[in-house]
N, C-alpha and C positions, 0 to 999 in steps of 0.2 A: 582350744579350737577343735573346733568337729571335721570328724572326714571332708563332711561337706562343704565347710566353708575350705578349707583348704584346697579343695577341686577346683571350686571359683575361682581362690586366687591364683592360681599355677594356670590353670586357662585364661581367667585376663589378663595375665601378664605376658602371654603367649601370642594371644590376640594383641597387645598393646606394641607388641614389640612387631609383629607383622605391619601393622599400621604404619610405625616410624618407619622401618622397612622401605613398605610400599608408597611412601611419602619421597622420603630420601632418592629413589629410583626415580621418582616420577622430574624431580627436581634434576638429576643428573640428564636424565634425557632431554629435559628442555635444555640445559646449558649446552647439551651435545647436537641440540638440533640448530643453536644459535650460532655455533660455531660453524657449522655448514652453511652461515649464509641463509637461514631457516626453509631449507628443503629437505624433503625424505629423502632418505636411499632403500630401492626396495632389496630386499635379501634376496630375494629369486634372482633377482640379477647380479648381484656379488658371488653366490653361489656357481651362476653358469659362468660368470663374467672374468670374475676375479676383481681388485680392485681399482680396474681402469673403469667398471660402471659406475661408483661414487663418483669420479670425476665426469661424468658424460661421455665416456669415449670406448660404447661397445664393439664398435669393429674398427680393425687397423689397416690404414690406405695399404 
């Protein structure tokens, strides 16, 4: 086997596995959005918020 074909395969394989990767994630984040009832939760407001903004409840009476 040549340098070159050897590059190929170590790169699609790289690629290939990025692919299942980013397949796998994409897959988890639907289950994780399902479990929310399927709404978002934005990070700018977990970040200010802390985690009482996933539940809907940014300010406290």
């Amino acid at each position: 086997m040549s340098k070159e074909m050897g590059a190929v395969l170590v790169f699609g394989a790289i690629a290939l596995a990025a692919l299942i990767m980013f397949a796998l994630e994409r897959r988890a984040a639907a289950r994780r959005k399902a479990a929310r009832g399927g709404r978002e939760v934005d990070v700018a407001n977990l970040i200010a918020f802390g985690s009482a903004a996933g539940e809907g409840q940014k300010t406290h009476d």
